[in-house]
N, C-alpha and C positions, 0 to 999 in steps of 0.2 A: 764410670767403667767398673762392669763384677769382673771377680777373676774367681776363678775354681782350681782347688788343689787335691792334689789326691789326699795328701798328709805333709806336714812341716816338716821344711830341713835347711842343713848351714847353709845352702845357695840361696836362699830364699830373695835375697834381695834381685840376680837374674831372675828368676820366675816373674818377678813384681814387675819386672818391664812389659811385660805383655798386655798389663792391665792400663800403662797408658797409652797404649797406643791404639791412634784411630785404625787400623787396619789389621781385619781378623787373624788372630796368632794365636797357635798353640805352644806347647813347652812339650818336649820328650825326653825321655830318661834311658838311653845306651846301657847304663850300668845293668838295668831289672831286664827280665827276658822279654824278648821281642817289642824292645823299645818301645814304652807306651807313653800316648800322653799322659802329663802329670799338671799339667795348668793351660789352662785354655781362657780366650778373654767374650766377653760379653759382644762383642764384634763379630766373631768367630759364628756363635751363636745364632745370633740375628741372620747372618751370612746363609748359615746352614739347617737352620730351625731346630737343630739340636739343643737339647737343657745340655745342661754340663754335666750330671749325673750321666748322660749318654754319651761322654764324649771323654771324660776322665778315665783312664786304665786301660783303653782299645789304644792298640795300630792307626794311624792315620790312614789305613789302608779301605778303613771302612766309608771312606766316601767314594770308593770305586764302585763300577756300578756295569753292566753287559758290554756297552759301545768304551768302555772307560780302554785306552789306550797301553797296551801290554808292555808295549817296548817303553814309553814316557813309565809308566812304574818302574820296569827295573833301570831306568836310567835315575831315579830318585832312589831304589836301593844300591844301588853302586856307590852314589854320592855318599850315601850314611855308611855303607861299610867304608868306604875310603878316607872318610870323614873331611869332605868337602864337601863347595857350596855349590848346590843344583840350582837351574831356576828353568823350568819347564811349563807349556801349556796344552793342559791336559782334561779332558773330561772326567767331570766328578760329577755327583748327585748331591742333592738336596733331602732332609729328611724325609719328605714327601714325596719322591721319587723324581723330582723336577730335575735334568740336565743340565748341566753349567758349564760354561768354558774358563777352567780357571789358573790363572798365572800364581803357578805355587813355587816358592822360594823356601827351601831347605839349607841353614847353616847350622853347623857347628859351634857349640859357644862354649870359649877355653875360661881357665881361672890363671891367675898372675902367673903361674907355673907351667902354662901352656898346658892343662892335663883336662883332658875331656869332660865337660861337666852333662852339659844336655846340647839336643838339638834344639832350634828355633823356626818354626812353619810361619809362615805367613802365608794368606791367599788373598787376591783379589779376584773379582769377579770380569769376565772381560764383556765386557757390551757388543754387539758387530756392530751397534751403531754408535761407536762411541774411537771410532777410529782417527778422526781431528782432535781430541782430548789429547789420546794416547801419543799422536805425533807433539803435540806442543808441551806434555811431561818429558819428550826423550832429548826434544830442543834445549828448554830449559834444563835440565840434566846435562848435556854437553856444556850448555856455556856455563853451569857451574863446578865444571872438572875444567875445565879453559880457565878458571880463575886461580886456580890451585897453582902454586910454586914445583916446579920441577920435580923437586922431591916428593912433594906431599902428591903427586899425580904420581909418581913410581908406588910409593905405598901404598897407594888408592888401589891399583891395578895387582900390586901385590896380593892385596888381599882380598881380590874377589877372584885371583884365581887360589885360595884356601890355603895361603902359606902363613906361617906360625910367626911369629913376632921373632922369635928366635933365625929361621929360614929367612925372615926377611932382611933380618939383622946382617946375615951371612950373605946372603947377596950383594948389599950396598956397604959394607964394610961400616957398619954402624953397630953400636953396643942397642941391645935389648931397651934400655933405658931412653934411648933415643929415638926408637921406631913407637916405645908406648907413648911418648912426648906427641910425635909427630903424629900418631892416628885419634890420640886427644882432641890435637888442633882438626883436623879434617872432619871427628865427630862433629862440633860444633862450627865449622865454617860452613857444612852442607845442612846441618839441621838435622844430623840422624843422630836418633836413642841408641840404637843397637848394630850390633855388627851386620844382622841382617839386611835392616835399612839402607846399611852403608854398598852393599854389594846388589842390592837391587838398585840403587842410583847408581854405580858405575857403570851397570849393566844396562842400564837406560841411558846411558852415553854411551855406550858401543865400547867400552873398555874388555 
């Protein structure tokens, strides 16, 4: 797996998750004006026929394209000014001007201090004919939110609807200490890298 950066920084180890994941992700940066990508992975690439040099410093907005869906975008800038997680399907284009129908998931990803570092893009590509797949990923998805302990399904749901370890903390009458414990264990029961991951499988349980 390549990964492309714009230039080195302390987060650098979030950026680095992109790079193993099998499913095309970018990396953006809130901080610089008009949120650009800052790392993008080799998946992404293949995905979109973009090199990385065409894909490092732009808006995510440049895979929109004449039919690409007006209201599905400002419902992805709403998410990023709000700074929660979107997960939309929406027409995009291909570097070659080819159409895609594509399931894009938009999170927020905090540092131990809850304080905004970058967004995380993921996309997949949707097949029309790949609609028996997609029901037995949403299957498998329920029954592995159905394996989850009570709590660990409250935190699950916590956080794919964009609440802060802190918020979630306040909710369930738990210390901070205890909610990063418990999204630990659900990281690794469900087999997700990233917060993203984690909110596109809840989301494919119906949470």
């Amino acid at each position: 797996m390549v990964i492309a950066t714009e230039q080195p920084c302390p987060e650098d180890r979030v950026i680095r998750l992109v790079a193993d994941s099998p499913i095309a992700s970018v990396v953006s940066n809130p901080r610089l004006p008009d949120n650009p990508i800052v790392a993008c992975n080799q998946a992404f690439c293949d995905l979109t026929g973009y090199r990385p040099d065409d894909v490092v410093g732009r808006n995510c907005r440049f895979l929109s394209g004449p039919a690409t869906e007006p209201w599905l975008s400002e419902e992805i800038r709403r998410g990023v000014r709000e700074h929660r997680p979107v997960l939309v399907e929406i027409l995009n284009y291909k570097r070659d001007g080819q159409p895609f129908r594509n399931a894009v998931l938009v999170a927020p990803i905090y540092d131990e201090d809850d304080t905004l570092l970058y967004f995380l893009g993921s996309q997949v590509e949707i097949d029309a004919d790949a609609t028996p797949q997609t029901s037995m990923r949403r299957i498998r998805a329920a029954e592995m939110v159905k394996s989850l302990s009570t709590r660990q399904g409250q935190i699950l749901k916590f956080v794919a609807n964009g609440l802060l370890n802190k918020q979630i903390a306040a909710e369930l009458g738990l210390s901070e200490k205890t909610v990063k414990m418990h999204r630990a264990i659900l990281m690794t029961r469900l087999g997700t890298r990233t917060t993203a991951d984690l909110i596109r499988l809840a989301v494919e349980a119906g949470l």
